[in-house]
N, C-alpha and C positions, 0 to 999 in steps of 0.2 A: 504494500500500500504506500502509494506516495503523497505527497502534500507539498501545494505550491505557497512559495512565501508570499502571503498578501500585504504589504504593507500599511493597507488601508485599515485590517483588524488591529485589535489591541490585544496585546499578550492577557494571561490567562490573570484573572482579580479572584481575587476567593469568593466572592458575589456568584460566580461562573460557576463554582462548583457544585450548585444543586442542580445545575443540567448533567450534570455526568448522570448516564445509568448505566447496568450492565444490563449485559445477556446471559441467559446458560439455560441449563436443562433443556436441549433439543432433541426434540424425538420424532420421528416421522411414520404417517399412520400407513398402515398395513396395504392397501393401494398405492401409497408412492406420492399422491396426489395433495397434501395436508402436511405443515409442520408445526408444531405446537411448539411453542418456547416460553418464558419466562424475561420478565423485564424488571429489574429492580431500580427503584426511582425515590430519589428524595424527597421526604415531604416536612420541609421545611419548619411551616407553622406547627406541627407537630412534634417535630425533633426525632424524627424515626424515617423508617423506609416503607413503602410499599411493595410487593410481589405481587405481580399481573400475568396473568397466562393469555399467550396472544396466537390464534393460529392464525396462518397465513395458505390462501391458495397458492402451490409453486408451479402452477401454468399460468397467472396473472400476477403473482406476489402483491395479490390484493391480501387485505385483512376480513377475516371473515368473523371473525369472532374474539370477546374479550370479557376476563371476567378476573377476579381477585383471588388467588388461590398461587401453589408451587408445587414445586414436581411433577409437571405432567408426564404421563407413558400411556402409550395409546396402546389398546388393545390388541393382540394378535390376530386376530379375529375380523376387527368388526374398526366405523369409526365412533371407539368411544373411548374415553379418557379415563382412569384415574388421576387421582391429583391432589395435594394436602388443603385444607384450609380451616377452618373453624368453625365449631359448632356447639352452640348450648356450652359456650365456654369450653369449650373441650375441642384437641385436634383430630379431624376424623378424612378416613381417606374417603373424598368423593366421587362418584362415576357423572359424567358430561358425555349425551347424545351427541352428538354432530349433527345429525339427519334431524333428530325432533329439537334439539335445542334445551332436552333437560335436563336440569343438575337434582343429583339426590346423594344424601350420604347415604353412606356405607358400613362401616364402623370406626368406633373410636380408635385412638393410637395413642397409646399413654408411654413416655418417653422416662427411662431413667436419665440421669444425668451422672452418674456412674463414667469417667470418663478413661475408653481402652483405646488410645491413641490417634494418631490423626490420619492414617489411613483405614480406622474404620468407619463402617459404614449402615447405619439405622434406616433403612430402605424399606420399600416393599420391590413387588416382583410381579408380573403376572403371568401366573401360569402358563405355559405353549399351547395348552388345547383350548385357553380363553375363558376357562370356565369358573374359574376363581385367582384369587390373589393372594400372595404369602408377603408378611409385613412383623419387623420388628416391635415387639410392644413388651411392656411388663403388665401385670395385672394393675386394673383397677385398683389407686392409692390415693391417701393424703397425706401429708406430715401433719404427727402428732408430735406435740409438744406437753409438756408437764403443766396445767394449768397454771398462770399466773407466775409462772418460771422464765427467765430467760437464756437459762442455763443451757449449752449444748453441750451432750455427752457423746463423745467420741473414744473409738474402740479398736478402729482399725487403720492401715498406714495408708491407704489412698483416700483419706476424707476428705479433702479438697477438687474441685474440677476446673474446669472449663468455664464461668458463668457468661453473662451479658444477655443483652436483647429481652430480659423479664425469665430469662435462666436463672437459677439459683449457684452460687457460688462454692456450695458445700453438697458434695454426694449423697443418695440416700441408699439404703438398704436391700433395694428393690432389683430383681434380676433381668434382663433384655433377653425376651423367649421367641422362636419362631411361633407365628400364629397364620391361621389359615382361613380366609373368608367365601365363600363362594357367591355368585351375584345374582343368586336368588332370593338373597334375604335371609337364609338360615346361617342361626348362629355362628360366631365364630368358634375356631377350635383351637386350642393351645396344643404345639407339635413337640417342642420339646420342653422338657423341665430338671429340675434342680438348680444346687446355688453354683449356677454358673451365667454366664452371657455369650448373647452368638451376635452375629454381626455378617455384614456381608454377603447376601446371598444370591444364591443362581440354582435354577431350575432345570432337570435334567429335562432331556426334550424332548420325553415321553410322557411329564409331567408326572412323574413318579416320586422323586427326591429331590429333595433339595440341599446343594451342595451350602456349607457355611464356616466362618472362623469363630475357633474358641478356643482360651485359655480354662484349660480343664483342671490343671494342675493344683495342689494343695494349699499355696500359697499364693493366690493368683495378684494378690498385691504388689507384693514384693518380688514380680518379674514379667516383663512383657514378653514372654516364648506363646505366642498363640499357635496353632495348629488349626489346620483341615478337616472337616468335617465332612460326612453328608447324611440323613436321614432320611428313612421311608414315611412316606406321608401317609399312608394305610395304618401298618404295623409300628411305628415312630421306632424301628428297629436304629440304631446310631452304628455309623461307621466312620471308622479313623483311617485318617490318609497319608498322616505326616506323622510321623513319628521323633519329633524335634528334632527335625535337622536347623531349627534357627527360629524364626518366625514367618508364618505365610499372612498372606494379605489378598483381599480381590479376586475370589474363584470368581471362574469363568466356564461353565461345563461343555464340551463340544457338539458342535452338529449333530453327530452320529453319537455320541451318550457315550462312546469307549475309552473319553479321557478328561479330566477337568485341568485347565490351564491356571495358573495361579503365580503370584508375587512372594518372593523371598528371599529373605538375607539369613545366612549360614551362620551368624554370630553367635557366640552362648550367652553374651552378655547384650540384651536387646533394650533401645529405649524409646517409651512411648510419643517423642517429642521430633529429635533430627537425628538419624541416624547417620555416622559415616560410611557402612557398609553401603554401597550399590544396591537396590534392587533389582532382581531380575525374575525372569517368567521361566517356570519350570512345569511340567507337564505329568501328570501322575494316570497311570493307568487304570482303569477303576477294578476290571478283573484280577490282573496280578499287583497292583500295589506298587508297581516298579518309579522310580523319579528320576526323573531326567532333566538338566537344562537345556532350554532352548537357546535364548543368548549369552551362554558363556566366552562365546568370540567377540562379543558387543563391549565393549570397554563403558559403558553409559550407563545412569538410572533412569529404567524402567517405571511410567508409572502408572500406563492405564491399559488394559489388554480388553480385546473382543476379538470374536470368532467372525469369520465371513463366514456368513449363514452356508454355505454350499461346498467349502473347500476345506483341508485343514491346513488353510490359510490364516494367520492370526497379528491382526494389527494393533500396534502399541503407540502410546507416547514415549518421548523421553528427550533430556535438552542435549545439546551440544555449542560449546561456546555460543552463549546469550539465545539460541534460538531451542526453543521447542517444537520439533514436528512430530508427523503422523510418522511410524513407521512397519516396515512386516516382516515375518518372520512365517515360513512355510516348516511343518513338522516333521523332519527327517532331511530339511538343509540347515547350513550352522549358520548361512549367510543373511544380514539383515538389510531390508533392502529400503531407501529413504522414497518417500510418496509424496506428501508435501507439507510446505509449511518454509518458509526462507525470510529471515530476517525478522521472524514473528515470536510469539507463544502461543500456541494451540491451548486450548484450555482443556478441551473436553471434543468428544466428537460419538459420531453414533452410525449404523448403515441401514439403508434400505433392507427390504426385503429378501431383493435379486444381491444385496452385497457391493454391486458396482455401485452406486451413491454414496461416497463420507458426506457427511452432514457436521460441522463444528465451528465450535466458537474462538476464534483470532482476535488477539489486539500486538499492535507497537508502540512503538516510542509514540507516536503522535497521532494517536488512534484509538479510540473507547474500541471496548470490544462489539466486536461483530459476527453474520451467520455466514456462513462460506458452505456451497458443496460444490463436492470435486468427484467428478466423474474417471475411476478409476480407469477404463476402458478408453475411453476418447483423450483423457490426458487433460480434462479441461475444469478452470476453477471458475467460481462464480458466486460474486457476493450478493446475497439475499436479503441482507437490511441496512439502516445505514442509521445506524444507532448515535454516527458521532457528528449527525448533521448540526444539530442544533447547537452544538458547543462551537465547531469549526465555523459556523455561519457568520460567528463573532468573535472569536477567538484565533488568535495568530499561535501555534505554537509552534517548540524549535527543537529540530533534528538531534539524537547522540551520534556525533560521529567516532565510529572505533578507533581504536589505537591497541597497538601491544608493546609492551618493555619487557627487557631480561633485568630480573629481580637480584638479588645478593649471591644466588648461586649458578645463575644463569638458566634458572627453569623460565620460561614463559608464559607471562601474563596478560591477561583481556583485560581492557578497562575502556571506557565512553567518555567522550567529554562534549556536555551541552554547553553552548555558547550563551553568553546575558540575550535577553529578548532584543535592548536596542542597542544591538553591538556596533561598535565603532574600533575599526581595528588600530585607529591612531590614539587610542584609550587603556588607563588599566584598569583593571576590574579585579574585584575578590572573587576568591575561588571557598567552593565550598564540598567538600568530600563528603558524601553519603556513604555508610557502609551500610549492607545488608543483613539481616538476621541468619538463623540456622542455628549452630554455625551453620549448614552444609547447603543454604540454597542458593541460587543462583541468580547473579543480575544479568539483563540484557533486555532484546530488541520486546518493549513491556513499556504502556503506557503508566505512569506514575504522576500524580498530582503533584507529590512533594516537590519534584525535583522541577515540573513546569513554572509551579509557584517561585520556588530561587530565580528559574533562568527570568521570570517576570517581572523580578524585583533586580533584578541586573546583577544576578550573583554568575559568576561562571559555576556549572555543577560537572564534579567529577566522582566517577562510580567505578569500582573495579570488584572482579570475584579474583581476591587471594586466595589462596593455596588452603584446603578446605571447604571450596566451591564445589558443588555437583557439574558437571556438561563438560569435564575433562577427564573423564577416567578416576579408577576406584586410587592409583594413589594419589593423586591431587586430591582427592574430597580427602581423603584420610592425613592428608597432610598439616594439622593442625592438631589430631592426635595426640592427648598427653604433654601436647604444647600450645596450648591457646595463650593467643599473645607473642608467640615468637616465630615460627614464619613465617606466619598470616602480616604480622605488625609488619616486617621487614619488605613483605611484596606491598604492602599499600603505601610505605615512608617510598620506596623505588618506583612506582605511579605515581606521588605528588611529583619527585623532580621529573619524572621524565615526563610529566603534563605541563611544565614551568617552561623546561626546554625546549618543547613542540611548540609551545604558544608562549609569543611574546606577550602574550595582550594579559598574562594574568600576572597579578601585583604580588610577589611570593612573600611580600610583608603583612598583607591581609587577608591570612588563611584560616577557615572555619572549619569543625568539622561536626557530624552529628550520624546517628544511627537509632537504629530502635531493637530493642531484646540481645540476641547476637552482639549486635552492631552498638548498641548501648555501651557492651562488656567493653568494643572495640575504642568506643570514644574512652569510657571511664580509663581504660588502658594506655592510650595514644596522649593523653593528657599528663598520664604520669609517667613517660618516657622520655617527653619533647614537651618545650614550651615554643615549636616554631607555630605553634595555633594560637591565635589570637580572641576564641570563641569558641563555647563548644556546647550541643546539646545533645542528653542524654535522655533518650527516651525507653523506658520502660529497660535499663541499662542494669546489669550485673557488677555489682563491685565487690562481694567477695564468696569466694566459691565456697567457703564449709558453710559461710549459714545460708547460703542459696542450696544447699545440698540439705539440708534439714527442715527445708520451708517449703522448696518450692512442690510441684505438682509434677514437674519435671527430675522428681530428685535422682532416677533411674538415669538420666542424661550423665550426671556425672561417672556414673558407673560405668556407662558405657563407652564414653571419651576416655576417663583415666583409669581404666582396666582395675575393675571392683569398686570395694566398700570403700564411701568416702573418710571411713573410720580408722581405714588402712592407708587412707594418703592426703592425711592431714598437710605433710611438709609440702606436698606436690599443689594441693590446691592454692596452699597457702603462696607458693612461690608465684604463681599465674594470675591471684587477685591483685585487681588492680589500690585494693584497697593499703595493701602492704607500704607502696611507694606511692602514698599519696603526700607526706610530708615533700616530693617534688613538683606539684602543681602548683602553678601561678596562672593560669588560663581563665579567665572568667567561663564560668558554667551555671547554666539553665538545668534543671531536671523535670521531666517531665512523667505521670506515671498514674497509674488508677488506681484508688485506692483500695481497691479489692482485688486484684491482681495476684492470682495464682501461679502464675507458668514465672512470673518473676517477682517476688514479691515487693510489696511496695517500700519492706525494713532495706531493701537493696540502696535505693536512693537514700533514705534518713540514713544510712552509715555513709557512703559518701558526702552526702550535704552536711553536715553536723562535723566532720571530718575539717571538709573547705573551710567552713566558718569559724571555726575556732585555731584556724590559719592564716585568719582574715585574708580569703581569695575569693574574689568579686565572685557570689551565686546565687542562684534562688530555685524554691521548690516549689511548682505546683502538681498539687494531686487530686487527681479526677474523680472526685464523691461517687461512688457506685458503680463505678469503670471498672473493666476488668485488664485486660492485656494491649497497649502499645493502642496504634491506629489503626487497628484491623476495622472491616466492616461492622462489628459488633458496636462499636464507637458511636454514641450518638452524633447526628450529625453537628448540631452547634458546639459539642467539646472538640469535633474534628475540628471546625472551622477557627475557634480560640487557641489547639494547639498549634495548630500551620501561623497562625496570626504571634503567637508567641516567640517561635522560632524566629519568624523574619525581625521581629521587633528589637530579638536579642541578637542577632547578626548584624543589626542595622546599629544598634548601641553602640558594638565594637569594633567595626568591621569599615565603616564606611568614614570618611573625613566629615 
């Protein structure tokens, strides 16, 4: 996707940014002729988001239909919808006619918050033969409390989760069981039980069993090894597929029923947050039990797999330096072959029928996401909405152009650098480094607010994945290993110079830098290494690793970065907190952070700030009353719009003459 420079628009104002919406959830109905998606849109006066299901005719790419709801998957069958929304206060999966135009629910869907990591997944499913639906639920609950108590009693080591959006911030006691509805109306049926949770499911294509992930184990707290499952829908007979070789993720059951396709890293030490190890798709046979990888020659993580309905052809996502594409993987070749996707992130993607149709959602640098399908057979892509009209209609935004440097040891590194919105090359301008979270994710060709917002306000922004990044192979992600903070630090301090070098236009006396989670750790770290920053904000940022190991939600992350109990490498964490060498900061710092914030807690920032100030070095803290993790979607939107309003304000403090 290109974008020509209008001069006549105005760079991107925070005002701007209740036009952003996204796309996702595309699914296309069983004719070919119908795609249902999802649009999420700010609403402003409210201070929340909306989620709208929009189908679209794709032989007129007219709109034919629209109504308040998410998730949609159209039936195998027929054209009729499931799709989540609300009812009698309660979430319930709805069915949506196409032909008559009526909605009815279905049954309710009662959600634990119980939280088993981030590539699982609380879905439904429907059936192949169309005649019913299988959906994650627990039983029917409420929290009970002790009358007139405000006490909460806690018993086990994953009491904290996930919150935001009117989630709850603390787990409950309740199990996530397959359940099973049919679309006659009669009851649902509970498929499997005990205290455990399943997750992730896919339906054989006989519509017999249903394939799913669980951690069955004794201890299911204190380790993230999930395993493979599948269960009879008649008999609820359970069968095991995996027998811990690491953690699976994502079944996927085949065409022909004689294998389920699946995600997994080989680690003994697994964590429910960012893993170093690669992902990759492995293949299990359901008769003899046997496993195999399929991209073990793929040096990339893996992250989303589907079968072509017709072949044992199997198409995945996964990045590679800043881009995300579609890619395949045929079962019994080792070679992976690239489909599309160039200088993008693919988000998500889905097929027709007949298989020849991808259907998925794209964005870039300079690009809300958008619906793309790409005709395997003809070779041809073609975009289906154009979601970033309204932004672009007034909005000027600006290019990252790549760059690479050889780092401290001569490995090579990716990084981007956006130019100020009204650049003047006879001018110098502050530079402002973004790091990225993970540790292990990846920056590139992805549209980001944060960073339009700087280039808007005439910061230069530069962005790089050091060594620890996913889309270069399993040792580069693993490269930060046991050493956070030290040659990740080293490759981003060897991308500020070689971004000084390349570009005259940046002021290398007015440099800023900021992150968020990850990237927080990075700034609190980069601050007490170097005073060549002149500014710095820390968002939802890590400063010392044993009580981020004791607190967070995340606490399995540390186990799984510095190999075991954080009880065994007290000196190791100690050496890599940033909090150790903070008597070397002189940097003026911002903190930014929610104040219910699980995945980092919010005592992270109060040890840093409370550190600063009794150093007297220029800082301040604000914390987001009932927020939970960083700037994610979860974020309402007017604390989004005050924290991007902050950041500029304190770059602009120290940054600008």
């Amino acid at each position: 996707m290109e974008i020509e420079q209008n001069l006549e628009k105005q760079p991107l104002k925070m005002e701007d940014l209740q036009k952003i919406a996204s796309v996702s959830a595309v699914s296309i109905s069983v004719d070919g002729k119908f795609l249902a998606y999802v649009t999420t849109n700010v609403v402003l006066e409210e201070n929340d988001r909306k989620d709208i299901i929009s189908i679209i005719e794709l032989s007129t790419n007219l709109k034919v239909a629209e109504w308040e709801g998410a998730a949609p998957q159209w039936s195998p069958l027929s054209n009729e919808i499931a799709y989540i929304a609300g009812h009698e206060d309660e979430s319930y999966i709805w069915l949506y006619s196409l032909n008559n135009e009526v909605k009815r629910p279905l049954v309710p869907v009662y959600e634990s918050h119980y939280f088993m990591g981030h590539l699982s997944v609380k879905d439904f499913a429907w059936a192949p033969d169309g005649s019913k639906i299988a959906y994650i639920s627990t039983r029917p609950f409420t929290v009970n409390a002790a009358a007139g108590s405000d006490a909460k009693v806690i018993d086990r080591l994953l009491y904290k989760t996930k919150g935001g959006r009117g989630r709850p911030f603390f787990t409950d006691d309740e199990f996530s069981h397959i359940w099973i509805v049919a679309l006659d109306g009669s009851e649902a049926e509970q498929i499997t039980t005990g205290e455990y949770n399943e997750h992730s499911i896919s339906w054989s294509p006989d519509s017999s069993k249903i394939a799913f992930i669980s951690n069955r184990s004794a201890d299911q707290d204190n380790n993230q090894l999930h395993d493979l499952w599948s269960v009879d829908v008649v008999s609820k007979e359970i069968t095991r597929h995996t027998e811990r070789i690491g953690t699976a993720f994502l079944p996927s059951w085949s065409p022909n029923g004689a294998g389920i396709a699946f995600l997994a890293t080989l680690g003994k030490i697994a964590t429910n947050d960012s893993p170093a190890e690669d992902t990759h798709v492995y293949l299990v046979e359901v008769s003899s039990g046997a496993i195999r990888c399929l991209t073990k020659e793929f040096d990339r993580r893996v992250e989303q797999v589907r079968w072509h309905p017709g072949s044992e052809l199997i198409y995945i996502t996964a990045g590679d330096r800043g881009t995300t594409s579609i890619y395949s993987v045929e079962v019994g070749e080792p070679a992976v072959k690239h489909i599309v996707g160039e200088k993008c992130h693919i988000l998500e993607f889905s097929l027709d029928k007949t298989g020849d149709q991808i259907y998925y959602t794209s964005t870039d640098t300079t690009h809300l996401t958008e619906i793309f399908s790409y005709d395997t057979v003809a070779q041809v892509n073609r975009q289906l909405s154009n979601n970033s009209e309204l932004l672009l209609s007034d909005c000027r935004l600006q290019q990252a152009e790549e760059f690479w440097f050889k780092s401290f040891d001569e490995t090579s590194v990716q990084g981007w650098i956006i130019k100020p919105a009204d650049f003047n090359p006879q001018q110098k301008y502050p530079l402002v480094l973004v790091i990225h979270g993970g540790p292990h994710n990846m920056f590139g060709y992805e549209f980001e607010d944060r960073m339009q917002i700087l280039s808007a306000n005439n910061y230069g922004v530069l962005f790089i994945n050091p060594r620890g990044s996913s889309g270069y192979g399993q040792a580069f992600s693993s490269g930060c290993v046991l050493n956070w903070g030290g040659g990740d630090y080293k490759d981003l301090m060897a991308g500020v110079d070689a971004a000084i070098e390349q570009n005259t236009w940046i002021d290398p006396k007015r440099l800023g830098v900021t992150g968020q989670s990850y990237g927080g750790y990075m700034a609190n770290w980069i601050i007490t290494q170097t005073n060549r920053f002149k500014a710095a904000v820390v968002d939802g940022g890590i400063s010392n690793l044993i009580s981020f190991a004791g607190t967070s939600l995340y606490h399995s992350l540390m186990e799984s970065e510095f190999n075991g109990s954080a009880y065994d490498n007290f000196p190791l964490l100690w050496q890599w907190s940033p909090l150790r060498n903070v008597k070397n900061v002189s940097t003026p710092t911002l903190f930014l952070h929610g104040q219910l914030d699980n995945e980092v807690p919010v005592t992270q920032a109060e040890e840093m700030y409370i550190a600063l100030k009794k150093l007297c070095v220029e800082s301040k803290f604000v914390q987001y009353i009932g927020e939970g993790h960083g700037w994610r979607p979860d974020l309402k939107p007017q604390n989004r719009y005050d924290l991007l309003n902050r950041t500029i304000e304190w770059f602009d403090e120290y940054l600008v003459p």
